[in-house]
N, C-alpha and C positions, 0 to 999 in steps of 0.2 A: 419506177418513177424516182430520179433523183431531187432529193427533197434538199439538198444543198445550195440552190441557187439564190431557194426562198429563203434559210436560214441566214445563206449571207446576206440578204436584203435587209434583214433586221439588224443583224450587223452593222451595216453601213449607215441605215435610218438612226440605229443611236450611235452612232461615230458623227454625225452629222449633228446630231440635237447634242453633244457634249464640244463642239469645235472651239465654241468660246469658252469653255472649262478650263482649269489648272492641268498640270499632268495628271496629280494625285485623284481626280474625281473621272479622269477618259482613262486612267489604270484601272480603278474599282470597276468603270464602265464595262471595258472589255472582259475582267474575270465574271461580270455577272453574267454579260452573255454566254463565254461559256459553261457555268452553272446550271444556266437554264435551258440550254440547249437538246439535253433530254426530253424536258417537258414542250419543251417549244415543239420537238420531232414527232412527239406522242401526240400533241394536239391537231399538226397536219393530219397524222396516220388517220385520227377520228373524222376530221371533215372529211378525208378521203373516203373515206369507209361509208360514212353517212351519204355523202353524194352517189357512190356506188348503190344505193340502197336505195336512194330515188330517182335516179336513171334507172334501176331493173325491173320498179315500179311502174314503169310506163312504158317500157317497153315490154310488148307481146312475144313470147316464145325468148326470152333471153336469159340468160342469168349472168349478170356481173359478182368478180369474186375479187377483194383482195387480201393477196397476202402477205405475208412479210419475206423479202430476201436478206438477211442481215438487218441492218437499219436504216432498209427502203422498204415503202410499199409497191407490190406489184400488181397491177388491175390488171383482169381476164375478162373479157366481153364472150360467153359462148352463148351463141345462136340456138337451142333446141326445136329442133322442127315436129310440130306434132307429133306423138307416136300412130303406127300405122299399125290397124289391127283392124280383126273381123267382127268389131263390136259396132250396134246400131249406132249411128249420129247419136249424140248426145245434147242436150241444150248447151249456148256457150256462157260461161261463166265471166260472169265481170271483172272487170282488171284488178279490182280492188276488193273480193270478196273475201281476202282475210280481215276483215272487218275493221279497225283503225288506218288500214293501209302500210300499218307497218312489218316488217320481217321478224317471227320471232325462233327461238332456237330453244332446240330440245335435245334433249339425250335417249336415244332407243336402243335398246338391249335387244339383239334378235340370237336365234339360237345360228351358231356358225355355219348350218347347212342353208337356213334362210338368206342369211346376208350373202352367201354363196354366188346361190340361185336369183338374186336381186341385183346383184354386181354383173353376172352371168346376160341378165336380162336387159336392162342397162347400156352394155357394154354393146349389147348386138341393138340398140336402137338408134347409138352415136351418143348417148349422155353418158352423165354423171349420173354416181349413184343417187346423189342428194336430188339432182334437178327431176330423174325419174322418179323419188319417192313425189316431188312434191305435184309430178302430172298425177300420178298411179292416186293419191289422195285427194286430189280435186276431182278427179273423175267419180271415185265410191263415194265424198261427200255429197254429188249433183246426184246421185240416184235415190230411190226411196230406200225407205225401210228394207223389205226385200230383195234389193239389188237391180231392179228395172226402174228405170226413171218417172218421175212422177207424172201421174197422167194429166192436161190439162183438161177444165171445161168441154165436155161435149166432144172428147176424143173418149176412145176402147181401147183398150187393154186386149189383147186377145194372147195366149201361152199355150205351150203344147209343139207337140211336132206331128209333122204330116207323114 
């Protein structure tokens, strides 16, 4: 995403607010824009990022990522399509069950044969490692204690094999 068109608009809106000025006040003008032109690029990057973050919020099965190319941001829309495995239906989880609805970030240290075999696993679903941890953990958070899903009112439980 070229963030240049916007920076010139700001540009131009104070070229415009200084036209009846001296020279000496649209010279200062123009050095401050480019002073501030850093902070001005850093403040897009964060709406960008922010807005990424609640588009991915409402959207189901997606994940928006952006990064930086140099000093652009660049926005990724990936699609993740439920994982397909031989586990019972699950109850479905609310869009917003990280509870403020907002995205938060962590640091997890796995031993290099795990992150391995998580990449490994991942990789053969069509995601990200990240957007797989974060199915693989909504799924063991919706189950009980045990690992079986919680039973409602007036349902059984039944375990064992035939």
């Amino acid at each position: 995403m070229d963030l240049t068109p916007y920076l010139d608009g700001i540009a131009a809106d104070l070229d415009r607010a200084t036209a009846l000025a001296d020279d000496r006040t649209r010279d200062v003008a123009h050095r401050l824009v480019s002073a501030l032109e850093p902070g001005l690029r850093l403040a897009l990057v964060r709406a960008v990022s922010d807005t990424a973050a609640a588009v991915a919020r409402e959207l189901d099965e997606a994940v928006v990522t952006v990064t930086m190319a140099g000093t652009e941001p660049v926005v990724t829309v990936t699609r993740t399509p439920p994982p397909t495995s031989h586990e019972p239906d699950r109850p479905a989880l609310p869009a917003d069950d990280d509870g403020d609805g907002g995205a938060a970030r962590i640091t997890l240290r796995l031993p290099d044969q795990l992150k391995t075999r998580a990449e490994e696993l991942a990789s053969s679903s069509g995601q990200s490692l990240n957007t797989w941890l974060v199915h693989t953990v909504r799924r063991a958070t919706a189950q009980g204690r045990d690992g079986i899903p919680p039973t409602t009112p007036g349902s059984r439980r039944v375990s064992g094999w035939a």
